[in-house]
N, C-alpha and C positions, 0 to 999 in steps of 0.2 A: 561472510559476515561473522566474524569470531568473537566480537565481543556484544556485550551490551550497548547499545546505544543509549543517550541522555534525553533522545526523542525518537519515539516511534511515530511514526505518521501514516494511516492509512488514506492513501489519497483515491477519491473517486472521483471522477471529472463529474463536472455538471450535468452534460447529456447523457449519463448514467441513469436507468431509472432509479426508485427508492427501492425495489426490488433487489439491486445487487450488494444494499449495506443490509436492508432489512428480513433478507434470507438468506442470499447466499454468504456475506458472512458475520452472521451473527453470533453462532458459536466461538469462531475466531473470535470476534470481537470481545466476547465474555471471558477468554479465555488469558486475551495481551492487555486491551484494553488500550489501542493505539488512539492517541488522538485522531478522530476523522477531517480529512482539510478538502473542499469543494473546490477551493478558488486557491489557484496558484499565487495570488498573492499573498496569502496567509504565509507564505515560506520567510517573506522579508521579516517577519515579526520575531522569526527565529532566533537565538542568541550568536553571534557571528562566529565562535570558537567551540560550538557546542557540533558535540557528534549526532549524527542527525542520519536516522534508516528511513527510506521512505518504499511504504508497500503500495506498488501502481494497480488500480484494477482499471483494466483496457480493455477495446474490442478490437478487433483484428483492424480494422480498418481506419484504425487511427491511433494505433497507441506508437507509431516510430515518431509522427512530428509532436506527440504530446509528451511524449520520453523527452525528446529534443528538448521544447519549450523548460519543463522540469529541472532537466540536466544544466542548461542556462540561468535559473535561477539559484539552483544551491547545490554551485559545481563538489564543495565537499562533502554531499549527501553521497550517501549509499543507499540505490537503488534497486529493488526488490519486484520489477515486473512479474506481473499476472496476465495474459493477454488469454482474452476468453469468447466468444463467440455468443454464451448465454450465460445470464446467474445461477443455471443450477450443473452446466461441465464447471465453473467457477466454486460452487460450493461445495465441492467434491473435494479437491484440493484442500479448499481452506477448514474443512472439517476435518479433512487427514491430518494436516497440521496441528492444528489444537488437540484431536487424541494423542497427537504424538510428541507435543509441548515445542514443537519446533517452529518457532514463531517467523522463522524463512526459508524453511524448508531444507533445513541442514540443522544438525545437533549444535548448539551454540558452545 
């Protein structure tokens, strides 16, 4: 992910509770300021030529067919998986990132 993208998206699927935007990444969130999207349809609203990073928070046990689903709606996204098991191994990362401005977990 080398450049800036025109959209940041942090995506949390629906069966995510409010727990994993509303703690574990909230600093992040303060930090980028990504739009939040729930619903995988929100992607078609996108601009069809616009560069588009999208950060997946996942549970182990269903983030490969929800990458899938993802990766078939907005095959020129660039995808940013998180795959986490609970929101606070998940806020440990996204806290590291935002002290460390690295809003994919690489120097941009």
């Amino acid at each position: 992910m080398q450049s800036i993208a025109t959209y940041h998206i942090l995506y949390v699927p629906p069966d995510l509770s409010a727990e994993w935007v509303l703690v574990a990444a909230r600093r992040y969130w303060s930090e980028f300021r990504p739009a939040i999207f729930s619903a995988p349809d929100l992607l078609n609203f996108l601009p069809v030529r616009a560069s588009v990073s999208i950060t997946v928070l996942a549970r182990r046990d269903f983030a490969t067919d929800l990458l899938a689903d993802l990766r078939q709606r907005a095959p020129r996204a660039r995808f940013d998986p998180l795959v986490y098991d609970s929101p606070q191994e998940l806020q440990l990362t996204l806290d590291g990132r935002a002290a460390l401005r690295q809003r994919f977990g690489v120097p941009e």
